[in-house]
N, C-alpha and C positions, 0 to 999 in steps of 0.2 A: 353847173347843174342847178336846175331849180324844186326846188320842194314846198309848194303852194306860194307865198308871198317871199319865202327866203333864197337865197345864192348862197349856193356850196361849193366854192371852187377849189376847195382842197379833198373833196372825195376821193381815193384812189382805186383805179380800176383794177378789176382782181383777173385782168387778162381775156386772151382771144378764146383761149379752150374752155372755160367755163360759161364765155357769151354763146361759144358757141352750141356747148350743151344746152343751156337754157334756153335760148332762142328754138332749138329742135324739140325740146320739152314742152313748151310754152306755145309756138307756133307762131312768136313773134318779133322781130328784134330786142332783145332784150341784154345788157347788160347787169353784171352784177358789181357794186362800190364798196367801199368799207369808210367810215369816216376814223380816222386817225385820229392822236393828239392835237396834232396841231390844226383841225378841221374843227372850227366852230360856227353853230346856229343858236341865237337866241331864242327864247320863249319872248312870246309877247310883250315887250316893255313899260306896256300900262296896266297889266295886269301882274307883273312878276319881273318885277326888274331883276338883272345879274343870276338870273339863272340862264341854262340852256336846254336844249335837246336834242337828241340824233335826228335818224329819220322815223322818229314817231313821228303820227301827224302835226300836234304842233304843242304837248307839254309831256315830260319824262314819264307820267305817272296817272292811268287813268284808276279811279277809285269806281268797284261797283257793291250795291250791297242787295243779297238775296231776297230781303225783303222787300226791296224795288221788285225784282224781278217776280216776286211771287204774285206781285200785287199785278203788273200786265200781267201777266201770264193766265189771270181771273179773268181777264178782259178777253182775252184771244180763243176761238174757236179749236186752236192744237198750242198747244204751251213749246215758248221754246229755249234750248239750254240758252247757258250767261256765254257763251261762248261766239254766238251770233257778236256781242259786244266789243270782244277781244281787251277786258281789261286786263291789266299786272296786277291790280290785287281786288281780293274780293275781299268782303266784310261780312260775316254775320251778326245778329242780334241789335240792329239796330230799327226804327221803323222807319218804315220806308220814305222813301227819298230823302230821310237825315243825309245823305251825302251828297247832297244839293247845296247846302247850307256853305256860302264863301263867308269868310271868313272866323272860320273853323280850323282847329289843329286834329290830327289824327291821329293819334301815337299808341303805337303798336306794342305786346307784350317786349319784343328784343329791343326797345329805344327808337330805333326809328320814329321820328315826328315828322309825318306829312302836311303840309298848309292847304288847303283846297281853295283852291282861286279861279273854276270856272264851271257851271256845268257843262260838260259835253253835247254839242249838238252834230246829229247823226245824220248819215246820209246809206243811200242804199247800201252800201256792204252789209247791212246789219239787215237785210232783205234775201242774203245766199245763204243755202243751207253751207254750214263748214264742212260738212261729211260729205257732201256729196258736187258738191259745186257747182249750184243748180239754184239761181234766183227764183224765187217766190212767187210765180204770178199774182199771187193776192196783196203784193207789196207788203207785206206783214215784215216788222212790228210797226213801219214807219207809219200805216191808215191808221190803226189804235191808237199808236202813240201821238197824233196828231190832235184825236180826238181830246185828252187829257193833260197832255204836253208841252205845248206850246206857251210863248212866252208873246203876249201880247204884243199884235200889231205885228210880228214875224214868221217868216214862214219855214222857221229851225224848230223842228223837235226834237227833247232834250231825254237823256238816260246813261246814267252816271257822270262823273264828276272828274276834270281835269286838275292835278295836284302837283307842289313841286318836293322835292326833299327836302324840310327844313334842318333836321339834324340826323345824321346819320350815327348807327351804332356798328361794332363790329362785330353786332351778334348779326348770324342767317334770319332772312326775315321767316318766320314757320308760321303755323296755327296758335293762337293764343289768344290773350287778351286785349280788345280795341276800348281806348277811350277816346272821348271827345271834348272837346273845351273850346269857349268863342275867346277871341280877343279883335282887339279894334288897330287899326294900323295906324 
């Protein structure tokens, strides 16, 4: 199996009867996998060496923070939720696009230190409503976000931030306290 530039060949299939629901659900062949123990995919190795990821798209942990979003969302003709993004954690109180910022620690009230090591560049899924599964004819947020977005000379526009786990705690990760701190690799 492949998943963008990676080979997954220890994925295990979770069977005919649940393909075959999905495919009836779905309306299209469709399979469902599980990655296992002993199924591994790297992160990127220029940017985050010896880490991994599942089948996120391609790093364990995307960072979003509301003051990003508030800030397009000033931009856009209908504001819309952080959910169009699909990150794993949100942030408040910080200004906006601070979670752009690589090489930055992120460490959360329960211990948890996350390292941010890429912005996120977005492609149309972030274009479908979530609730209703119904793409955007306006192409919204990717025309806005083009306009302010972009990274010179490329045609990726960027909103929130790819991170890896640098120290795990054994507390639940909840609402709390976020700080931030730079360091140099």
């Amino acid at each position: 199996m492949r998943v963008w530039k990676s080979i997954v060949d220890k994925a295990v299939d979770q069977g005919d009867a649940v393909a075959d629901f999905l495919t009836r659900s779905i309306g299209k062949s469709t399979r469902l996998v599980f990655m296992g123990d002993d199924c591994h995919r790297d992160v990127n190795p220029e940017v985050a060496e010896g880490h991994e990821v599942s089948f996120a798209d391609g790093y364990p942990y995307l960072i979003a923070s509301t003051s990003s979003l508030n800030e397009l969302n000033k931009r856009l003709s209908e504001p819309i939720p952080m959910s169009r993004f699909r990150p794993n954690i949100v942030v408040e109180g910080l200004f906006p696009w601070t979670e752009d910022l690589n090489g930055t620690r992120l460490t959360l009230s329960s211990g948890h230190v996350f390292q941010i090591v890429k912005p996120c560049d977005r492609c149309k899924v972030t274009t479908i409503d979530q609730d209703t599964g119904v793409m955007q004819a306006n192409q919204e947020p990717l025309k806005t976000l083009r306009t302010f977005r972009r990274i010179k000379d490329t045609v990726d526009v960027f909103f929130a931030t790819n991170a890896i786990l640098e120290k795990s705690s054994s507390e639940p990760v909840r609402p709390g306290r976020v700080t931030l701190d730079w360091f140099s690799k």
